[in-house]
C-alpha positions in Angstrom: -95.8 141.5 -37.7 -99.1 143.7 -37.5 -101.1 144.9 -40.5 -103.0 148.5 -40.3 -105.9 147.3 -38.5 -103.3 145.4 -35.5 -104.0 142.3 -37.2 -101.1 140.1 -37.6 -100.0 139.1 -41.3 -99.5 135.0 -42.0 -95.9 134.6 -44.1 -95.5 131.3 -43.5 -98.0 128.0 -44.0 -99.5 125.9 -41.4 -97.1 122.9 -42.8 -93.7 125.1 -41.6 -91.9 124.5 -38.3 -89.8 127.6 -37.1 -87.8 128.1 -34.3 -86.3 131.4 -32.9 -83.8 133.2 -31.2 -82.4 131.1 -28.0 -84.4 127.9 -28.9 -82.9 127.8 -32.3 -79.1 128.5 -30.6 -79.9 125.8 -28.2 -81.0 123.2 -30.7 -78.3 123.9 -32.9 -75.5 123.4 -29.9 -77.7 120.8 -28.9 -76.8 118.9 -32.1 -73.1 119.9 -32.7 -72.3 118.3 -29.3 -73.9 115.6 -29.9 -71.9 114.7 -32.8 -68.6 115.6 -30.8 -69.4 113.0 -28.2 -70.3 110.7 -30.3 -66.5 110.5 -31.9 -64.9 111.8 -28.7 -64.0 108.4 -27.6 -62.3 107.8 -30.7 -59.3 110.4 -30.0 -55.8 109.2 -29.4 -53.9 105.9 -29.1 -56.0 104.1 -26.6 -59.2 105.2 -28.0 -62.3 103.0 -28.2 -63.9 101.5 -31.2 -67.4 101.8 -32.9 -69.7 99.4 -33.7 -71.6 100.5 -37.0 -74.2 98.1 -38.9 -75.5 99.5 -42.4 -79.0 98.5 -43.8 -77.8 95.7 -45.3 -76.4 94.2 -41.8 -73.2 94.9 -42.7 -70.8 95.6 -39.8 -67.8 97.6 -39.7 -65.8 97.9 -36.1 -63.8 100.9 -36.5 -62.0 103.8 -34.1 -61.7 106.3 -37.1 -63.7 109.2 -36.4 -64.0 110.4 -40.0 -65.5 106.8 -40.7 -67.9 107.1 -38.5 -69.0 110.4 -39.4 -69.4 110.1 -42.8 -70.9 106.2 -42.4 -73.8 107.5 -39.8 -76.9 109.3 -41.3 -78.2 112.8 -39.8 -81.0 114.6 -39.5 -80.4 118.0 -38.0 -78.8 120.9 -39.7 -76.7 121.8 -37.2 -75.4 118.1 -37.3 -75.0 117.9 -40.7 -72.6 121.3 -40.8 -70.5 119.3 -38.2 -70.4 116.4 -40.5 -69.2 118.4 -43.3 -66.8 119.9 -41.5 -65.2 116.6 -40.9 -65.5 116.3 -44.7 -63.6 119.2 -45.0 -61.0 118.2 -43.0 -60.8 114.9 -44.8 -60.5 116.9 -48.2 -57.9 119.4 -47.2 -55.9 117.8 -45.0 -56.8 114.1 -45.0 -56.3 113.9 -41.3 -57.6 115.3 -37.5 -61.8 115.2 -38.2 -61.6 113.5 -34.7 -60.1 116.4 -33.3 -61.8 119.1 -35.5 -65.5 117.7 -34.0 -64.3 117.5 -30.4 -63.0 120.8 -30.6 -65.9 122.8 -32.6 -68.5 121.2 -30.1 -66.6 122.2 -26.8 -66.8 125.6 -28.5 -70.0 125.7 -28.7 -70.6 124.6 -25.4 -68.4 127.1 -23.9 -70.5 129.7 -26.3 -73.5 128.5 -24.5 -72.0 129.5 -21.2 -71.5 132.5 -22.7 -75.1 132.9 -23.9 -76.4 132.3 -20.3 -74.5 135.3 -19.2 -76.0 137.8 -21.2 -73.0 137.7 -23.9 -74.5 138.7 -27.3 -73.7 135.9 -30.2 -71.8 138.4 -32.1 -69.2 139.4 -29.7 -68.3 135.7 -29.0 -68.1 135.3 -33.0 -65.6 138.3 -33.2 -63.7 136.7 -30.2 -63.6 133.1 -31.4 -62.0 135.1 -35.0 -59.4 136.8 -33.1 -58.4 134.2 -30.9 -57.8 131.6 -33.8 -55.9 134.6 -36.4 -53.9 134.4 -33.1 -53.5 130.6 -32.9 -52.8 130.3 -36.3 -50.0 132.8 -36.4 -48.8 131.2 -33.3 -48.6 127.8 -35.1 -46.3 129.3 -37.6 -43.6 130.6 -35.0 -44.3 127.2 -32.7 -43.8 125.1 -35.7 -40.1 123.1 -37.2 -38.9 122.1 -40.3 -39.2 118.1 -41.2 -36.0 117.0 -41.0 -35.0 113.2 -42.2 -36.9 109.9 -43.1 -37.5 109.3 -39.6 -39.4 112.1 -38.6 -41.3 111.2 -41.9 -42.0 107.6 -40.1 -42.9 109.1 -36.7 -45.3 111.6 -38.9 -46.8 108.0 -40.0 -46.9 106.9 -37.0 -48.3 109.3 -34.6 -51.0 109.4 -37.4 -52.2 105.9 -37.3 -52.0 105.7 -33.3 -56.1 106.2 -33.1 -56.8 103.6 -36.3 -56.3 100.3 -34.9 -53.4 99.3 -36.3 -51.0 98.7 -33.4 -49.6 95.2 -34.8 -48.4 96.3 -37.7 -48.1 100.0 -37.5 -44.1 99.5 -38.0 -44.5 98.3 -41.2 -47.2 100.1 -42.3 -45.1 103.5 -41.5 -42.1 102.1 -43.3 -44.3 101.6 -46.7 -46.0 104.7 -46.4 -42.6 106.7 -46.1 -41.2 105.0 -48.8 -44.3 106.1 -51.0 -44.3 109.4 -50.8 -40.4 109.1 -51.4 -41.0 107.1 -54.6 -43.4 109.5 -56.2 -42.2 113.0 -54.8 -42.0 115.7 -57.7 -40.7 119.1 -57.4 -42.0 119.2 -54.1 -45.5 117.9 -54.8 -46.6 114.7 -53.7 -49.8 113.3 -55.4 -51.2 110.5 -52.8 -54.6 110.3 -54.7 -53.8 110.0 -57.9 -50.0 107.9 -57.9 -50.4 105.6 -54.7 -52.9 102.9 -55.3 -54.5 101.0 -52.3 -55.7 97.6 -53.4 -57.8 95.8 -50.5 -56.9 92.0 -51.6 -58.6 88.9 -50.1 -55.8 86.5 -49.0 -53.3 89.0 -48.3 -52.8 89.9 -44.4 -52.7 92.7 -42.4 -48.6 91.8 -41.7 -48.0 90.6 -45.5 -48.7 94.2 -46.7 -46.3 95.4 -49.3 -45.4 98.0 -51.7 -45.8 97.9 -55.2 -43.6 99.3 -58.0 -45.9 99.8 -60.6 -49.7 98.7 -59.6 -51.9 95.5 -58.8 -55.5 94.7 -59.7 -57.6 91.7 -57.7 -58.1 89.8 -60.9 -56.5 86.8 -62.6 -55.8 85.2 -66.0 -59.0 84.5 -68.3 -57.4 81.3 -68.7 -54.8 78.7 -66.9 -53.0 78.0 -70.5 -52.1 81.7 -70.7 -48.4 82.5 -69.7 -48.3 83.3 -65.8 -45.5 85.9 -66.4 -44.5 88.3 -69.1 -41.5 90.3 -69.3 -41.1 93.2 -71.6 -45.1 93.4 -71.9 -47.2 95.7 -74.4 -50.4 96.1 -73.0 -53.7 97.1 -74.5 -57.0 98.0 -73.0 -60.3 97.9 -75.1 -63.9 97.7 -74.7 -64.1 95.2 -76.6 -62.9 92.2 -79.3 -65.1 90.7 -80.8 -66.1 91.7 -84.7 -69.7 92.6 -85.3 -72.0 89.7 -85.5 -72.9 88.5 -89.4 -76.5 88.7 -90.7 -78.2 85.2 -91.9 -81.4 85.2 -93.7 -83.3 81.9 -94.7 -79.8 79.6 -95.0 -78.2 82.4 -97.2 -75.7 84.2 -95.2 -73.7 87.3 -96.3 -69.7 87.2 -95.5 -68.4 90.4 -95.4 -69.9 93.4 -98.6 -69.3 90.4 -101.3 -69.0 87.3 -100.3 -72.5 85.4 -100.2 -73.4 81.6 -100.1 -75.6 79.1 -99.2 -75.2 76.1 -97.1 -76.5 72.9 -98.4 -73.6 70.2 -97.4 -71.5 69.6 -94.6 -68.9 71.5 -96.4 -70.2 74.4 -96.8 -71.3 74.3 -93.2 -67.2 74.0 -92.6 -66.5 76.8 -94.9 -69.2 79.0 -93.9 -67.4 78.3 -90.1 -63.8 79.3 -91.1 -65.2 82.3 -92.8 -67.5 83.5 -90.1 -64.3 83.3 -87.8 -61.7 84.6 -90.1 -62.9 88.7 -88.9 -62.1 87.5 -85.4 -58.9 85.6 -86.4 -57.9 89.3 -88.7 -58.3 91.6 -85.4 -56.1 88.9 -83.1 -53.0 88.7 -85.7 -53.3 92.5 -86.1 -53.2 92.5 -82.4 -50.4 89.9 -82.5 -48.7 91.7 -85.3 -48.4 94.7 -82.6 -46.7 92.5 -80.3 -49.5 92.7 -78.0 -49.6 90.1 -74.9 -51.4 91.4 -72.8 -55.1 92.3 -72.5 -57.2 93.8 -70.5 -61.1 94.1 -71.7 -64.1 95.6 -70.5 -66.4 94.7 -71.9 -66.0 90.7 -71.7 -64.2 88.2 -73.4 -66.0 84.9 -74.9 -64.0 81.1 -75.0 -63.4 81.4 -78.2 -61.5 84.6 -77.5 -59.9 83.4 -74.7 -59.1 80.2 -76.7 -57.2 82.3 -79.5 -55.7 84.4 -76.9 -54.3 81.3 -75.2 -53.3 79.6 -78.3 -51.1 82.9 -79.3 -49.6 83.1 -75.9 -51.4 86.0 -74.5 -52.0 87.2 -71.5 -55.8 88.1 -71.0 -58.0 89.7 -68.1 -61.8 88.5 -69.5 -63.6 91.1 -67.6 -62.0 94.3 -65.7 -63.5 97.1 -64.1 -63.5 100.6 -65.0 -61.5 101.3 -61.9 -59.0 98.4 -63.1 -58.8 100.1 -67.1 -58.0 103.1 -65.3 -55.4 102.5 -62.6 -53.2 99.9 -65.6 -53.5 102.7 -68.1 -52.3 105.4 -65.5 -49.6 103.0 -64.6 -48.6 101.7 -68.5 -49.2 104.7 -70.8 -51.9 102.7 -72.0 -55.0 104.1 -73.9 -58.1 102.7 -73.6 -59.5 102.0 -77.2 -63.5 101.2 -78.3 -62.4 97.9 -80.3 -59.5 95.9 -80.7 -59.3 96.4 -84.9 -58.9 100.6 -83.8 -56.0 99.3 -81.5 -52.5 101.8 -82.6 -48.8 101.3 -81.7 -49.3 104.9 -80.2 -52.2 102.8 -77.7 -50.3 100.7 -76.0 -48.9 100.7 -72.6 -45.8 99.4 -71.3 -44.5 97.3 -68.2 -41.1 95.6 -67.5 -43.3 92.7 -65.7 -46.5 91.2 -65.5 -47.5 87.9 -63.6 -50.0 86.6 -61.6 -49.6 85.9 -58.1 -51.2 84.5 -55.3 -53.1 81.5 -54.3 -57.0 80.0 -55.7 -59.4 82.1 -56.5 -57.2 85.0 -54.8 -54.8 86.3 -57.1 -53.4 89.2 -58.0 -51.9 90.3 -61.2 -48.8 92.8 -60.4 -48.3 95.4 -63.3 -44.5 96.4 -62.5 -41.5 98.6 -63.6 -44.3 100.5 -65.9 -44.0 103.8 -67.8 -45.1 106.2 -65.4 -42.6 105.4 -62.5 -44.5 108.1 -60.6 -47.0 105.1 -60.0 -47.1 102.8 -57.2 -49.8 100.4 -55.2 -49.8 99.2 -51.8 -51.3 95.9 -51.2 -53.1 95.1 -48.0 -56.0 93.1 -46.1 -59.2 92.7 -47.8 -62.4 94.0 -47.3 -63.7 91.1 -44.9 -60.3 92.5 -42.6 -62.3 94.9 -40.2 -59.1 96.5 -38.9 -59.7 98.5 -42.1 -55.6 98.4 -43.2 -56.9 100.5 -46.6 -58.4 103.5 -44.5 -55.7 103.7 -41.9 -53.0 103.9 -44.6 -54.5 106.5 -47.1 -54.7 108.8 -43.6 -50.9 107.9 -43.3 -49.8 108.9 -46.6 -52.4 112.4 -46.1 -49.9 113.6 -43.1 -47.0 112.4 -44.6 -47.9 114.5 -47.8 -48.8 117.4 -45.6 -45.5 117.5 -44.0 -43.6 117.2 -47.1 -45.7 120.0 -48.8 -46.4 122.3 -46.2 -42.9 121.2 -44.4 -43.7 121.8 -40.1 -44.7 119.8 -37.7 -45.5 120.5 -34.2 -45.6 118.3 -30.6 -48.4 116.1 -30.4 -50.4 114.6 -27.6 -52.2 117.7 -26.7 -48.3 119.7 -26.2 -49.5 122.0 -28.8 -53.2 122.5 -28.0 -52.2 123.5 -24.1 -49.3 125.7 -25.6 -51.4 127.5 -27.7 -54.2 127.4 -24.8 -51.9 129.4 -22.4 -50.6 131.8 -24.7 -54.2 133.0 -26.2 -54.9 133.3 -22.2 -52.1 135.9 -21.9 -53.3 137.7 -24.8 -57.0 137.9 -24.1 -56.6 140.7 -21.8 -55.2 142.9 -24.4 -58.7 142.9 -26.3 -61.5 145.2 -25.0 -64.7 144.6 -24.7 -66.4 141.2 -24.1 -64.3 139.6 -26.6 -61.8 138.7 -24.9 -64.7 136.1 -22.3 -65.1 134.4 -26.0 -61.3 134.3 -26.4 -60.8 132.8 -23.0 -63.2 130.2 -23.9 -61.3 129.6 -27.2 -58.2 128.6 -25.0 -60.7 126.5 -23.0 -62.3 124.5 -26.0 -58.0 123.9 -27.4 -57.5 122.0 -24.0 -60.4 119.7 -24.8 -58.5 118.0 -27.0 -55.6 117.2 -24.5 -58.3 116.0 -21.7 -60.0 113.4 -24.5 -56.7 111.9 -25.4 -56.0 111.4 -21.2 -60.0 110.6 -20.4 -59.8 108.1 -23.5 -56.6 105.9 -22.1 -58.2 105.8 -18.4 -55.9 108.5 -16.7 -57.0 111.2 -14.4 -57.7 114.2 -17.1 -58.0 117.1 -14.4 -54.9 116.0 -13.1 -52.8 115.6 -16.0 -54.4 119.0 -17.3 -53.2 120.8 -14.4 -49.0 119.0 -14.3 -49.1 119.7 -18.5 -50.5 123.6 -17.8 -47.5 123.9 -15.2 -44.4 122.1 -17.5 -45.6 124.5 -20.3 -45.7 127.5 -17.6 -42.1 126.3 -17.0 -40.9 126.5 -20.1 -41.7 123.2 -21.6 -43.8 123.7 -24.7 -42.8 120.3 -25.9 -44.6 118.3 -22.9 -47.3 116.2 -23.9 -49.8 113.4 -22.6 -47.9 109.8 -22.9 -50.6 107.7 -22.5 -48.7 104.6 -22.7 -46.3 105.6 -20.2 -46.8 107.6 -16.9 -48.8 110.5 -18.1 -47.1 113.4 -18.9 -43.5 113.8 -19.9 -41.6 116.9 -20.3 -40.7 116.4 -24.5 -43.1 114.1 -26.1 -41.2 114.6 -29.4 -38.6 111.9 -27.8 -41.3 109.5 -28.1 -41.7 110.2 -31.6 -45.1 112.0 -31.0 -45.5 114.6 -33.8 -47.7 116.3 -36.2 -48.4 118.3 -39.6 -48.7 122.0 -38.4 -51.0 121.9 -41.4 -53.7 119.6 -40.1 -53.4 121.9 -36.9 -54.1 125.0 -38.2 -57.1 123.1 -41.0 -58.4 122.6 -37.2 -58.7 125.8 -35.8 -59.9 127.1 -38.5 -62.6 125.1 -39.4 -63.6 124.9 -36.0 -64.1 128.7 -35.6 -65.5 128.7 -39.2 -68.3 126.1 -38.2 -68.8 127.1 -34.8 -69.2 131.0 -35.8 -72.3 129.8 -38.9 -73.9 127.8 -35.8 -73.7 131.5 -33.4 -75.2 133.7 -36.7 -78.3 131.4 -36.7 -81.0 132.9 -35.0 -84.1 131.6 -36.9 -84.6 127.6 -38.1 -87.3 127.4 -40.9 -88.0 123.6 -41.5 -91.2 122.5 -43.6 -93.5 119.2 -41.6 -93.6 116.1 -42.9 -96.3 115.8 -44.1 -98.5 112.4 -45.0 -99.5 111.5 -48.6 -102.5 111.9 -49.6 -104.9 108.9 -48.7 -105.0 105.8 -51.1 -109.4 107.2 -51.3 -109.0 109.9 -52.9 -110.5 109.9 -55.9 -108.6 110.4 -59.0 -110.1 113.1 -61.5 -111.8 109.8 -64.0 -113.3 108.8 -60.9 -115.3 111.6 -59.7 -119.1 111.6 -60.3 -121.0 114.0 -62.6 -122.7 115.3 -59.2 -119.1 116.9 -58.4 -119.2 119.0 -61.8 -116.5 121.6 -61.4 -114.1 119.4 -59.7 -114.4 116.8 -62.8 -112.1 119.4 -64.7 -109.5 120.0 -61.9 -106.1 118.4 -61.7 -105.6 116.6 -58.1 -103.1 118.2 -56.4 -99.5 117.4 -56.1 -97.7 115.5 -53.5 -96.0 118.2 -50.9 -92.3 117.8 -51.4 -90.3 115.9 -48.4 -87.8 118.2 -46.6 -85.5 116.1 -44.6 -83.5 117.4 -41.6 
């Protein structure tokens, strides 16, 4: 921009890096398919895993795209968009970020090819739009009804095939399904906040089991405590103890009136009864309540745990917010400052509780509890890196998409290729260069299809062309068997299917993504710039030569903006 006199006018700083135009389109594409390969290996049954090491040297070995994703840090826009769009998909659908990366990046690259030819960004934008209303509304008509628990399980299944869970992926379908079932409402089915996924030490990947009720990692405070209750009236508090006495120079005040002075061995003795009688008041009054079980936050001391023991009940000495919250979900129980504000009204209830479980590995089971809407599924710990917790909360995410939403389509790449050759036939009805950018949309759907067949080490191009011809023939339902011979003609008899919901989450925040990364036409990203040398002199420091400077400020740090 020129001034009056042809001289050009300075909006930004020296310490701002901008790119423009085509360079700015590149880079961004540049970065979105970087992040597309780097989980494209991840897609479909015989995908590869990922080595990822945290700061701390931690290492998890996972083939779960939306793990990786939201595990690895990056630094370009453009990448992070990608990275929230996997987010997104997590969010919505709970399922398909794999798929939703690989397919947003192959359409920018086809929008590259695009871009080479002279096509302007906004007519490949409006034709990405039409092609996926199309898609969409295609879904809907392509799309069947769930039918009976079995097409539940094969929901399950086909949704754990890229997770690494082959061994056990039986069992781990039969839980889920009987989930969801267990805490179905009026159509609704609340995975988040009524299935509980407890990660236990000491259990196995095969010994995974469903929980009627819930079940915390934890164990008794003390070995004299009864293992097992039945009928128990549960309380959870912050805390039990009564609040400490004052002493002052060997007089010591009991409570507003009682005072006295300790000067025999006696009175010691007395002064020890009296000093425990608060805590001894709050325990009966807990015990009047017909409370046996206890869960506290906040810790419990011996003593406590003593008098707990002695009275037979059942204590946790310290538990977790997360622990307080999942019981009292489960039990009706509230949870209450101090034991002495403890109400009938605040108790929860459970048919059964006991610990269970070997050493230093036990697990207390919470079950047949007031909410019956509640249940846990107990699986491999932590130190398991087939990471059994993951691979089931994206189980019981499709399951509670099909339930909800109620279609499911083909899977292994029969619906992508479907869709792919009917946006093809409608291109041609849209004028205008549009209908390149929907042509490239069918293009970027078939990606899917080839990952799945490059991913198992078949021949993609050839298995691309046989599945374009069976769906030309009439076959919409032929898809990429991967364990088999390639492709077959109905992959639905192999029990291959999938949530028309997580489909259509797909398209549409692939178009939605890849569209923001076509509008951007100008990056603005501030330097990094070094802080200011350790020499400077601070303002006390500066000699009474430098006189106006002695009553300035130094300046400020420049802020950091990462990319």
């Amino acid at each position: 921009m020129a001034g009056n006199f042809g001289q050009p006018i300075v909006i930004l700083s020296d310490d701002v890096e901008r790119s423009s135009g085509s360079d700015a389109l590149d880079r961004n594409i540049a970065a979105a398919r970087a992040i597309g390969e780097a989980v494209r290996s991840t897609l479909g049954p015989l995908s590869l895993d990922k080595m990822i090491v945290d700061p701390k040297g931690d290492v998890v070995v996972t083939s779960d795209g939306s793990t990786v994703l939201q595990t690895v840090e990056v630094e370009s826009p453009a990448a992070r968009m990608m990275v929230e769009e996997a987010q997104t998909m997590e969010v919505a659908v709970g399922d398909g970020t794999t798929s939703a990366a690989v397919f947003t990046a192959e359409l920018l690259s086809r929008a590259s090819d695009l871009l080479d030819e002279g096509i302007h960004p906004a007519s490949i934008v409006k034709g990405y739009h039409l092609a996926a209303m199309k898609a969409v509304d295609l879904l809907e008509s392509l799309s069947k009804p769930i039918g009976s628990d079995d097409d539940l399980r094969k929901v399950a299944l086909t949704g754990m095939n890229s997770k690494g869970s082959e061994a056990v992926r039986e069992l781990l379908a039969d839980i889920c399904v009987k989930a969801v079932r267990r805490i179905e409402k009026d159509g609704v089915v609340d995975v988040d906040t009524n299935i509980h996924i407890l990660n236990a030490d000491g259990v196995h990947a095969a010994d995974t089991h469903l929980v009627d009720g819930v079940a915390i990692f934890s164990k008794r405070a003390d070995e004299n405590m009864p293992r097992r209750l039945v009928d128990a009236r549960i309380a959870l508090v912050d805390d039990v103890e009564p609040k400490e006495l004052g002493t002052k120079m060997g007089t010591l005040n009991i409570g507003p009136k009682l005072k006295f002075e300790i000067n025999s061995s006696e009175k010691l003795q007395e002064f020890s009864d009296a000093k425990k009688k608060p805590l001894y008041d709050i325990i009966d009054r807990m015990k009047r309540l017909n409370v046996n079980v206890v869960l506290c936050k906040k810790g419990l001391t011996d003593e406590v745990v003593y008098e707990f023991a002695k009275r037979g009940i059942f204590a946790v000495k310290i538990a977790s917010d997360e622990e307080v919250d999942v019981v009292g979900r489960a039990t009706g129980a509230r949870l209450i400052p101090h034991a002495e504000r403890l109400t009938e009204d605040d108790l929860g209830h459970a048919g059964v509780v006991e610990e269970r479980g070997e050493k230093d590995k036990e697990i207390i089971y919470f079950e047949q509890c007031k909410n019956t809407d509640t249940v846990s599924i107990v699986t491999s710990g932590r130190s398991d890196t087939s990471n059994m917790g993951d691979t089931i909360v994206g189980a019981l995410h499709v399951l509670k998409d099909v339930m909800e939403d109620g279609g499911v389509v083909p899977g292994g790449g029969a619906i992508e290729v479907e869709l792919a050759g009917k946006i093809r036939e409608y291109a041609p009805s849209v004028s205008g260069k549009e209908h390149l950018a929907i042509q490239a949309f069918a293009d970027a759907l078939e990606s899917i299809p080839t990952a799945i067949a490059q991913n198992a080490g078949l021949d993609a191009l050839d298995l691309l062309i046989t599945l374009r011809a069976e769906h030309k023939a009439g076959h919409s339902n032929a898809g990429i068997d991967v364990k088999g011979d390639g492709v077959i003609k109905d992959i639905t008899t192999r029990g291959v299917i999938d949530p028309v919901k997580v489909k259509r989450q797909l398209i549409k925040s692939g178009v939605e993504t890849a569209n923001m990364l076509l509008r951007i036409d100008d990056v603005i990203a501030s330097k990094m710039i070094e802080p200011p040398s350790e020499n400077i002199k601070a303002p006390g420091d500066i000699g009474p030569d430098e006189g106006f400077y002695n009553t300035c400020s130094p300046p400020k740090p420049p802020k950091r903006l990462d990319y």
